[in-house]
N, C-alpha and C positions, 0 to 999 in steps of 0.2 A: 567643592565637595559638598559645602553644606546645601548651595540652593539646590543642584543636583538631587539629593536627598529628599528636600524639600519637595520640589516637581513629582517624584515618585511619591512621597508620602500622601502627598494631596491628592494623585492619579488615584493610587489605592482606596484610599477612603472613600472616594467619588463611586469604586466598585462597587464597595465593601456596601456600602449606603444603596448605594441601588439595585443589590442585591438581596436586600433587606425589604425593599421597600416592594417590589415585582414579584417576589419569589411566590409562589401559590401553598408552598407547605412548610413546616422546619422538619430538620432530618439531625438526629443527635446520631455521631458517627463515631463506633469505636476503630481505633486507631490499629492499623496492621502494620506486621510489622517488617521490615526492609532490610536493605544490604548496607553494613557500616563500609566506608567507603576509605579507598588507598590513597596516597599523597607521591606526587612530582616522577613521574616519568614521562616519557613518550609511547607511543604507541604506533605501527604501522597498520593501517586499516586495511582490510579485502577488499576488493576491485569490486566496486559497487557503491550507489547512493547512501549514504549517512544522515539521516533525518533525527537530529537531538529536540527532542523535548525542552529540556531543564535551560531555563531562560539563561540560569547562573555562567555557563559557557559562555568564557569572552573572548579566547581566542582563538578565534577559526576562522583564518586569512587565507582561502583554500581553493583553489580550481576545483570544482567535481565533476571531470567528464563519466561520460557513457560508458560503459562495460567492463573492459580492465586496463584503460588507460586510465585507471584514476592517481589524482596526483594532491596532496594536503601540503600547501608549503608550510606551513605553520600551526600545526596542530599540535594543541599541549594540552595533555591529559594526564591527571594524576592517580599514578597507578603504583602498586608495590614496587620492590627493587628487583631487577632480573633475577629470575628463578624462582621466587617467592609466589609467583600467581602465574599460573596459563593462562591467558583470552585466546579460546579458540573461533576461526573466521568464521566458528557458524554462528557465534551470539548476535553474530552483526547481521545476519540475513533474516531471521523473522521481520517480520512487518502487521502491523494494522493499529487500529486504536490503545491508544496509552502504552505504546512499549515503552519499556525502562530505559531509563536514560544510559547509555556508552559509557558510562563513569562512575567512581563511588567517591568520596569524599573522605578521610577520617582512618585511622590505622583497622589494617586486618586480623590484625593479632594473631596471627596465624590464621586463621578460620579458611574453611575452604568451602562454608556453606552459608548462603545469604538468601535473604529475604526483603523484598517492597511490597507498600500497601500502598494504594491512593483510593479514597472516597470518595465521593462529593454528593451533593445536591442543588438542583438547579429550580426554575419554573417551568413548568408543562410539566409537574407533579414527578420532576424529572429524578431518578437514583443511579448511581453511577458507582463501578464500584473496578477495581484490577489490583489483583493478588497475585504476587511472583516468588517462587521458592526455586534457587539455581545454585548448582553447586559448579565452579571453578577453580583450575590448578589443581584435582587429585580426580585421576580417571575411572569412571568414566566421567564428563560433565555432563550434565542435564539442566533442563530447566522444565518447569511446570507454572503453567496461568491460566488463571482463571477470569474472565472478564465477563461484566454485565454493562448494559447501558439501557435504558427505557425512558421514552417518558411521554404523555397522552392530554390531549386538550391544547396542542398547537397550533399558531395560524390565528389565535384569537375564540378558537370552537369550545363547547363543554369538552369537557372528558366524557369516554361512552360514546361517541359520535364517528368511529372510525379514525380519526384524528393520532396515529400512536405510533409508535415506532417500538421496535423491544429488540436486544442483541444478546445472545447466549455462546462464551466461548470456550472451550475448556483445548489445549493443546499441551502438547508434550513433546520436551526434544531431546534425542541423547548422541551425545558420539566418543567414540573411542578409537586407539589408536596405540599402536605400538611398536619395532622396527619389521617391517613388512607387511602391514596391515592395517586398517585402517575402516571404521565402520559410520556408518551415519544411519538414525533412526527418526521419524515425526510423527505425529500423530496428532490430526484434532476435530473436535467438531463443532459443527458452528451452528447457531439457529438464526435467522431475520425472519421478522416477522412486521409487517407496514399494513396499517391500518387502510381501507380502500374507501375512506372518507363521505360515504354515501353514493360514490358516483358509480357502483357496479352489483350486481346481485348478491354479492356474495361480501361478508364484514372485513376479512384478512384475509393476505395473502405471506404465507407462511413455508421460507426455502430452508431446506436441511440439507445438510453437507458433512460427512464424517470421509476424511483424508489420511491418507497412508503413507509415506515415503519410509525407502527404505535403501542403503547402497553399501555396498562392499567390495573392497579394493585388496589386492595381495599383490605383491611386488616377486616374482617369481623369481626373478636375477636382479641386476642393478640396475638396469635398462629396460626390462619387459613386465609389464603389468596385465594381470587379470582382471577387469572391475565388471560387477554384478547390479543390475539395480532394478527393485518391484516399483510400480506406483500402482495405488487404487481408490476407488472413493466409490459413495454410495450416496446417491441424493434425489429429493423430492420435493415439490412442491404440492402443497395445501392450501387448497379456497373452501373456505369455512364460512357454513352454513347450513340451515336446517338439512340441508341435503349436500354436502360435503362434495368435492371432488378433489382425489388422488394421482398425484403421477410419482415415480420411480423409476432410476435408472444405476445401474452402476458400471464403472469401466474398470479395467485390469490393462497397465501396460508395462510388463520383464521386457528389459532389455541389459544385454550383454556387451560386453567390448575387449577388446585386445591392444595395448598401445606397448611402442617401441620408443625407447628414445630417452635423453634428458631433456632441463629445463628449458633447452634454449632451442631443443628441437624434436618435436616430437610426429609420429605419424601413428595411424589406428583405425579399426573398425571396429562398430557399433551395427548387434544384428537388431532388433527390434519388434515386437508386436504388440496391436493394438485391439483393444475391443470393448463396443460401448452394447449394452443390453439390458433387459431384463429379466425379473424373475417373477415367474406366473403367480402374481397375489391377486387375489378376491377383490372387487373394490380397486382398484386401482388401473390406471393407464400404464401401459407401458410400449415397450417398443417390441413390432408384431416380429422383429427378423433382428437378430445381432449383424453390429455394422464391423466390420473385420479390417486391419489394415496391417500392412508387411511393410517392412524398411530393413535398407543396410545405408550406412552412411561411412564414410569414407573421408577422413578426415588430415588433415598438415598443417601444424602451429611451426613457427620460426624465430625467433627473437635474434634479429639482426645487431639488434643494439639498440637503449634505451629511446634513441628517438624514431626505428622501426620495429614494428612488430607484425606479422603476417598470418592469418588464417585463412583453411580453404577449406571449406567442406561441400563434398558432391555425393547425393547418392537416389535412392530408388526407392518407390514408395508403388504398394501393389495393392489398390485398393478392392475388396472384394473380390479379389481373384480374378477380373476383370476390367479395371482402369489401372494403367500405369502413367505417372510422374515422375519427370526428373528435376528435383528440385538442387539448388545448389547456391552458396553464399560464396564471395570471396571480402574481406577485410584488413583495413589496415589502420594502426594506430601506433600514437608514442609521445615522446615528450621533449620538446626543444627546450634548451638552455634555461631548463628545469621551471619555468614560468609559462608556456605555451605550449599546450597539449593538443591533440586532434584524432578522430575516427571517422573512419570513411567506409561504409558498406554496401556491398548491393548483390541483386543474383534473382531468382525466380524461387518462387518458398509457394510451398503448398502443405495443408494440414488441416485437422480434422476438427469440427465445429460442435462443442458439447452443450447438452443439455444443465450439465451443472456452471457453464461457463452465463449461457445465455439469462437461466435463470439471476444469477448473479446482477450480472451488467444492468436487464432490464427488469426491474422488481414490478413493476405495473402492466408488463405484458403477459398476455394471459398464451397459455400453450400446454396444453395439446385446446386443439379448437372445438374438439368433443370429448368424451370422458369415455372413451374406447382404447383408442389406441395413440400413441405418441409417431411421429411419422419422422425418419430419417434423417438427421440435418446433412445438408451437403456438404462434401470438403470443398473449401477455399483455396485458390489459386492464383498465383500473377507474379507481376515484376515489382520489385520492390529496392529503393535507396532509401539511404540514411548518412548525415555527416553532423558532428556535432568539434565544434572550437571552443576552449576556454585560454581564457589569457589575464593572468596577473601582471597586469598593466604595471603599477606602482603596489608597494609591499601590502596596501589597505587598498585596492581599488581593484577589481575582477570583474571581466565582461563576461559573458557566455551567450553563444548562440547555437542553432540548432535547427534542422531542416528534416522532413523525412517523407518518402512521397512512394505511393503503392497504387498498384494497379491489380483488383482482386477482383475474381468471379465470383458468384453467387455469396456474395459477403451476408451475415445475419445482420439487419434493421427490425427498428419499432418501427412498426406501422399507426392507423389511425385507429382510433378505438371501433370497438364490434362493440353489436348487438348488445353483449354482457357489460358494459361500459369498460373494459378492461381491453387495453391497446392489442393489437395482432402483433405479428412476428411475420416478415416478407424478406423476402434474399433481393438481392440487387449488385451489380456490378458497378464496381466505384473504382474512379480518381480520383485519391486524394493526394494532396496538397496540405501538410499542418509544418510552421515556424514558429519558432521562440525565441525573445532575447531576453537578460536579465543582466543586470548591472547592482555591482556590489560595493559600496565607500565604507568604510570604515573612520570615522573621525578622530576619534580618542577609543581608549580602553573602553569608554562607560558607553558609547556612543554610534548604531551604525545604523544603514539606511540600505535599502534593498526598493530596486522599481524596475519592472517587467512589463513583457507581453508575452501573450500568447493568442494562434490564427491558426482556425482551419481556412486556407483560402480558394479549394475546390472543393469537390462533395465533401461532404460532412464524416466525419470519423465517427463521433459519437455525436448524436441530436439530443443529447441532455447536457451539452454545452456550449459557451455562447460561439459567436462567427469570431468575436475578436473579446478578450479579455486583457484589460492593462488593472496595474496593482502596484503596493505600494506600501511598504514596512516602515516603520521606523524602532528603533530598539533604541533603550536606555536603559543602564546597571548603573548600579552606584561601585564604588572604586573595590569594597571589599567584598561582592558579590553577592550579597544580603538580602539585596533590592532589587526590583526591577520591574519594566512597563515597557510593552510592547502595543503601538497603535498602527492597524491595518486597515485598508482602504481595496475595495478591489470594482472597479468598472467595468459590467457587462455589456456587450451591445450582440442585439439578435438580427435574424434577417425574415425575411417575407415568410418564408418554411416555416417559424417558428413564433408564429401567430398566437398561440400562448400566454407568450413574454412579451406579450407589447407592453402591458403597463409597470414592466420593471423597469423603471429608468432612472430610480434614485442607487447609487453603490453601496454595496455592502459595508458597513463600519464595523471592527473589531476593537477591542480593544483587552488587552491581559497581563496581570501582574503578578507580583508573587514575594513573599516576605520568606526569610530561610530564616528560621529561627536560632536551629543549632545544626550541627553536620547531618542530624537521621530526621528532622522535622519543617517541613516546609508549609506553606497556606497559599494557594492561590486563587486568584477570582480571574472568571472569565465574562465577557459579554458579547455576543456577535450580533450583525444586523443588527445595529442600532435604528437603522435608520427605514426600516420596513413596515412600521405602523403610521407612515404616514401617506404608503400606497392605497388605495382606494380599495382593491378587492386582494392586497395580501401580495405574499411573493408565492410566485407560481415554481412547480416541481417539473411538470411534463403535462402536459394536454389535458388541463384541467385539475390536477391534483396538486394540492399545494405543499412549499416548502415551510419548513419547521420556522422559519422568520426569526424577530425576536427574542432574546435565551438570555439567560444569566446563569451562573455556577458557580459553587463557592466548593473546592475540595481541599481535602490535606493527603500530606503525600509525608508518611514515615517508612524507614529503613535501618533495618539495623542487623 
């Protein structure tokens, strides 16, 4: 216990110090403030990935397949006593930078409204900041956050040199629910904004995204259900410059359904419409024709029993009033002798290719190619499989692997840079080929290790990733959960395509700890890419623009 401690305390201070020492600014941070936290129950998680932050989590000895065969053999979380608090399955579905951790620590005292704050400050004059106010266990729940992150002069550059990165979040979620009904609400909006490092005409490039969801369900008898549901968004990109250029689009997609059935067997239709456009502003690109698409889907879930489960979905897509698709999935999963899970999928899948997606994916590609008009993206097409195994070998030891392979028309690709030094956007039809394994030991409570790969091994899926990545965890806690130091290693290897990245061939080093003071106050320090200032011209981002490299962070995280 004691050298244990020791190791950590020493990891720590090695951050803490060279944090101190690399940092480019000091940032005095007033404390926000968080959710006091529940003691000793369990919990059943929603069919889907769990990605915990909070180092302090020591035991989670857990298969995590794909979709909703998911399976936790031993997850313990401490939460109120039954009745005393709701977690509803949607807390667990946001995702993106700094979400709160799955857990609280500490009595609720009743309260059904809580609060986290985490700060920080880094180098590349880096501020960092995620505020969460959510109320659970009295209807409706909600939650509300706020998130920033920036930071400029990376890579080794001045500040002012294009060199920056900046994230603005603000999102909202509520849902309610009572016997026969049952509502979900979202809402958020986002800003990125990446500096274009000198290499294009224009200083930033600047994507905006404000997102809508919205669905409602009514149980009309015991077996027949109505459900309702809008999505929308509205988004743009901006390249900034003396002479500016604007694009804008927005989509709108209601769709409706009718399902028969209980748990264990249900059947339904889903009608559907789509539509991506614009709206005639001044100054701005947009799209000269709305892109229009019809759907009915046709859908049969089955739950044969926990170690099969069955879906079928087939239906009809009318794009334009002139191209029809019949696209159609069939799958199967479940869980053998409650340690080996599996899912199997495949079928021919077509769908429609957005401008708020593309922007997203490719932040350095420039599009529309002129400042007139935005041109069409095509829907996407082909055959597609998927299978993914996990297997809790011994009670601390978990394999997982994972296969998935498509075959898609006119798929969206970066292309080579234009004229403007900012990358094009070209369609292409791909086979791909992408595998994963990942193996999980756990040694003791204080102690576990995590080592993987992952391969695209026919066309490329995404070219801002390498041909083959392997990687490699280690974790260490101290016994009362206080302490802790996680050191990461992750090995890139590229191929001829991606000429780039020839001169990154040293791995990525991480390394991150964390002191928990009391139940509502934590300090952690991070440091990633250690090891990238001893590459010759930097780490590379994509064709020419470089990645953030070198970083240190020191934040606090209160809740109360």
């Amino acid at each position: 216990m004691l050298i244990k401690k020791s190791i950590i305390a020493a990891a720590l201070f090695f951050l803490l110090f060279s944090a101190v020492t690399f940092a480019e600014e000091k940032s005095s941070n007033a404390p926000v403030t968080g959710p006091a936290e529940p003691e000793n129950t369990e919990i059943i998680l929603p069919p889907m990935y769990l990605e915990i932050e909070d180092l302090s989590v020591e035991d989670i000895n857990a298969v995590i397949p794909d979709e909703d065969s998911i399976y936790l053999s031993a997850v313990e979380m401490p939460l109120p006593e039954p009745g005393d608090m709701k977690i509803p399955a949607e807390v667990f579905a946001l995702s993106g930078p700094g979400i709160p951790d799955a857990h609280v620590d500490g009595e609720t005292g009743g309260r059904s409204f809580f609060s986290e704050g985490t700060i920080g400050a880094g180098t590349s004059y880096n501020i960092t900041g995620d505020i969460n106010l959510y109320r659970i266990g009295e209807l409706p729940d909600f939650r509300l956050r706020y998130y920033h992150n920036g930071y400029d002069g990376f890579a080794g550059q001045n500040t002012g040199e294009g060199f920056s990165y900046r994230e603005e979040l603000i999102e909202a979620e509520m849902n309610y629910s009572e016997e026969g009904f049952s509502s979900d609400f979202y809402v958020e909006n986002n800003e990125i904004e990446n500096g274009l490092q000198g290499l294009a005409d224009y200083f930033s490039m600047t994507h905006r995204l404000t997102e809508l969801e919205a669905g409602l369900g009514w149980m009309l008898t015991d077996n027949l259900e109505l459900t309702a549901d809008v999505d929308g968004s509205a988004s743009g990109m901006v390249l900034s410059a003396s002479s500016p250029l604007e694009s804008s689009v927005f989509t709108l997609q209601p769709k409706a359904g009718l399902w028969v059935g209980d748990e264990n067997l249900r059947v339904g239709l889903d009608l559907r419409y789509d539509l991506e456009g614009s709206f005639p502003i001044a100054g701005q690109a947009g799209l000269a024709q709305a892109a229009q698409l019809l759907g009915a889907d046709l859908g049969f879930n089955a739950v044969l029993s926990e170690e099969f489960k069955f879906n079928l979905e087939a239906g009809v897509l009318w794009k334009d009033y002139t191209e029809l698709y019949f696209p159609f999935a069939l799958s199967v999963s479940g869980i053998i002798d409650g340690n080996l899970d599996y899912a199997l999928s495949g079928g021919y899948e077509a769908g429609r290719q957005y401008y708020k997606d593309l922007w997203k994916d490719y932040p350095f590609a420039s599009a529309p190619a002129d400042s007139a008009v935005l041109e069409e993206l095509p829907l996407t097409h082909g055959w597609f499989g998927e299978g993914s195994l996990g297997w809790n070998i011994l009670e601390n030891f978990i394999v997982r692997s994972s296969v998935s392979f498509s075959n898609l028309t006119d798929a969206l690709m970066p292309g080579t840079s234009t004229l403007t030094g900012l990358g094009s956007v070209t369609t292409h039809d791909r086979i791909c080929l992408d595998a994963d394994a990942e193996f999980y030991f756990r040694l003791s409570d204080g102690f576990a290790m995590t080592a993987g790969w992952e391969g695209q091994l026919l066309d490329q899926i995404d070219f801002f990733l390498p041909r083959h990545k392997i990687y490699a965890d280690l974790e260490l806690n101290s016994d009362d959960g206080n302490m802790g130091l996680i050191a990461g290693s992750e090995f890139r290897f590229y191929d001829d395509s991606q000429s780039w990245y020839v001169n990154d061939w040293l791995p990525v080093l991480r390394l991150e700890g964390y002191l928990r003071f009391s139940d509502s106050f934590m300090l952690s320090v991070f440091a990633e890419d250690l090891a990238s200032g001893l590459l010759s011209s930097g780490r590379n981002y994509w064709n020419g623009y470089f990645d953030r490299g070198l970083f240190l962070q020191i934040k606090t995280k209160i809740s109360l």
